[in-house]
C-alpha positions in Angstrom: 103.5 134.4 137.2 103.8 131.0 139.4 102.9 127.8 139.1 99.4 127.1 140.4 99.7 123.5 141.3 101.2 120.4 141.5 104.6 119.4 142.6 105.9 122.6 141.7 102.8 124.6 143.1 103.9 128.6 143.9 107.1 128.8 142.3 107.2 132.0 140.5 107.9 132.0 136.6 110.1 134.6 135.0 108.1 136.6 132.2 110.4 137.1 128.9 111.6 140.9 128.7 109.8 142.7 126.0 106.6 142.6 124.9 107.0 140.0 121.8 105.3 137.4 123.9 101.9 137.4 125.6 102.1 134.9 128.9 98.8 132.9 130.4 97.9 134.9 133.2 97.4 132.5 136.2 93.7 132.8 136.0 93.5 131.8 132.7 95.9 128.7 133.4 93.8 127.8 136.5 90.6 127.6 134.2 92.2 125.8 131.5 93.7 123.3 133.2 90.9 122.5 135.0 89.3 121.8 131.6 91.9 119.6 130.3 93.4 117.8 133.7 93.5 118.9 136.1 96.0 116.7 136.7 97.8 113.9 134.9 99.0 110.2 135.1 101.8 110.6 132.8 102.0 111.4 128.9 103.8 113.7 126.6 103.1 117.6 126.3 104.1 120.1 123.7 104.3 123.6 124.2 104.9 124.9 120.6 104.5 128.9 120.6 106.1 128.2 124.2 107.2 131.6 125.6 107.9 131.5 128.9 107.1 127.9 129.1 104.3 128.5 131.3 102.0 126.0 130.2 104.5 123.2 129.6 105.8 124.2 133.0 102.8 123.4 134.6 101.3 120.3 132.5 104.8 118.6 134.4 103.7 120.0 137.4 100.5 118.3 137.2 102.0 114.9 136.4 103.3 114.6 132.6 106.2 112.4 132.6 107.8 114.4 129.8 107.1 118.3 127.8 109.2 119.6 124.4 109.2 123.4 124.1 109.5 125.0 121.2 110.0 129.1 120.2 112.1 130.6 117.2 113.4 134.0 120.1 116.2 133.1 121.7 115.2 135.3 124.6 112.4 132.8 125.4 114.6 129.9 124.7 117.0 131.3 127.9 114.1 132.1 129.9 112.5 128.4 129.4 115.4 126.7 130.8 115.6 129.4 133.8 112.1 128.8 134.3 112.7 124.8 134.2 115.8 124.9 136.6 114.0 127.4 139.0 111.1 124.3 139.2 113.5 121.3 138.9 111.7 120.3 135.9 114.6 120.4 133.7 115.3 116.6 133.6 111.7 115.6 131.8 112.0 118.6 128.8 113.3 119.5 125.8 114.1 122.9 124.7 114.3 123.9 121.4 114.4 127.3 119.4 112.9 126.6 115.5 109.9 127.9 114.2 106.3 125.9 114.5 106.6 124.3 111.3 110.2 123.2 111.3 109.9 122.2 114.5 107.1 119.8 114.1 108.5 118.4 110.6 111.6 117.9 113.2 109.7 116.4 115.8 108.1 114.1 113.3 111.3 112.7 112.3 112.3 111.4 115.7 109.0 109.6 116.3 107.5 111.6 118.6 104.3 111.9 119.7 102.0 113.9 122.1 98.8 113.3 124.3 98.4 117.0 125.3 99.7 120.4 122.6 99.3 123.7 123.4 99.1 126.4 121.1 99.5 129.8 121.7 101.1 131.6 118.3 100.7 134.9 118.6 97.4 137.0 117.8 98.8 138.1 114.0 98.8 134.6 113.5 95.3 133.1 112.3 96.7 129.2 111.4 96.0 127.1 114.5 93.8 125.1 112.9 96.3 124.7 110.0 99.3 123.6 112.7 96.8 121.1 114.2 96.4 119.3 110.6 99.8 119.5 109.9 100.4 117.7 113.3 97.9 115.2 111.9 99.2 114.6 109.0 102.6 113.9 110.7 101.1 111.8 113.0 102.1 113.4 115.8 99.4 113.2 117.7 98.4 110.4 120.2 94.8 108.6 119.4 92.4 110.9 122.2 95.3 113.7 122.6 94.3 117.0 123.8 94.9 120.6 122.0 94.5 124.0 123.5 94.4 126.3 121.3 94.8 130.2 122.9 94.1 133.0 120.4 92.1 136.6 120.3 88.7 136.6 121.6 87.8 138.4 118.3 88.4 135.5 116.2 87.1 131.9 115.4 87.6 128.7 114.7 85.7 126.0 113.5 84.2 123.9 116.0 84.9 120.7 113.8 87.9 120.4 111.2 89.5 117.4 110.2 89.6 114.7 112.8 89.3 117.3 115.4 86.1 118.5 117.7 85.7 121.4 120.0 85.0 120.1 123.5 84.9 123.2 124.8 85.3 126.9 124.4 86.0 130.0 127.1 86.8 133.7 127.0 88.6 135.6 129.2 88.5 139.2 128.2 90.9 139.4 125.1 92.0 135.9 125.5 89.7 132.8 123.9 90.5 129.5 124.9 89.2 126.4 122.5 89.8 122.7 124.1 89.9 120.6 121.1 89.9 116.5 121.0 91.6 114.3 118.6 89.9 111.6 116.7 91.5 109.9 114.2 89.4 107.3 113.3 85.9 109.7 113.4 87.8 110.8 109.7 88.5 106.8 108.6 85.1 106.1 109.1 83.6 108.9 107.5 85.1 108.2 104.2 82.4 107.6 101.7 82.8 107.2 98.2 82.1 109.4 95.9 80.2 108.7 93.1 83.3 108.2 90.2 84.7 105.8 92.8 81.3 104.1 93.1 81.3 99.8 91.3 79.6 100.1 88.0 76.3 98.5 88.1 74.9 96.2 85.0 
């Protein structure tokens, strides 16, 4: 694993020992972040099933200004800030080991918000779509932000949930890959009123 461009282009990633976690091969990051970049003029990225911190890694590479990563193994934590370090990256991210949930709930708290989330929970795990609401109902998200969702080829989402809309989908073998965009105000102004709610009429 390496970083495929930007100002950290071709410095190798370390790969967490074991095989708990499931890192973006290159190709796939190549394609993906063609999709969603390629590169960036600032913003703030969150890498929430992080691992290795791949994709974090290389959304600074490609010009965010800042990245949080988040993973509940300890092992991943350690190899984040190795991998961070090793691309002079450390100084725009935060590290933090908590579970998805708790961590955005955290993240929330602060203030925070992001233009570009990536989500890769592991293939057991069938609640991206969920995370992504929950990240709206915290309002986490940035008007326009971006989410990649990464999850088994074998499964599927919804093309449109919520305030979100698939902009694109791609598979790679086992890997799917949906691009999804975030539009607030596409769920304010499709509010209609229901029929109980509705004036009465003389």
């Amino acid at each position: 694993m390496r970083v495929v461009s930007g100002s950290a282009k071709g410095r190798p990633l370390k790969a967490v020992p074991g095989t708990g976690t499931r890192p973006t091969t290159d190709k796939v990051k190549e394609a993906l972040f063609s999709m969603v970049g390629p590169y960036f003029e600032g913003g703030t990225a969150l890498d929430l099933f992080a691992g290795s911190g791949g994709l974090g890694i290389e959304a600074l590479s490609r010009g965010m200004d800042k990245a949080v990563f988040v993973d509940l193994e300890s092992k991943s934590i350690e190899v984040i800030r190795m991998n961070l370090k090793a691309t002079k990256l450390e100084d725009q991210a935060a590290v933090y080991r908590n579970d998805a949930g708790r961590a955005l709930k955290a993240l929330a708290k602060r203030g925070t918000t992001f233009d570009l989330v990536f989500l890769d929970p592991p293939y057991s795990m069938k609640n991206g779509h969920e995370l992504m609401l929950t990240m709206h109902e915290l309002e986490l998200l940035e008007p326009e932000a971006t989410i990649v969702l990464e999850y088994e080829s074998k499964h599927d989402y919804p093309e449109q949930f919520g305030p979100f809309e698939q902009t694109r989908k791609a598979l790679y073998g086992e890997t799917a890959v949906s691009i999804y965009y975030y539009a607030p105000e596409a769920v304010e102004d499709g509010e209609s009123i229901t029929p109980e709610e509705e004036a009465p009429h003389d």
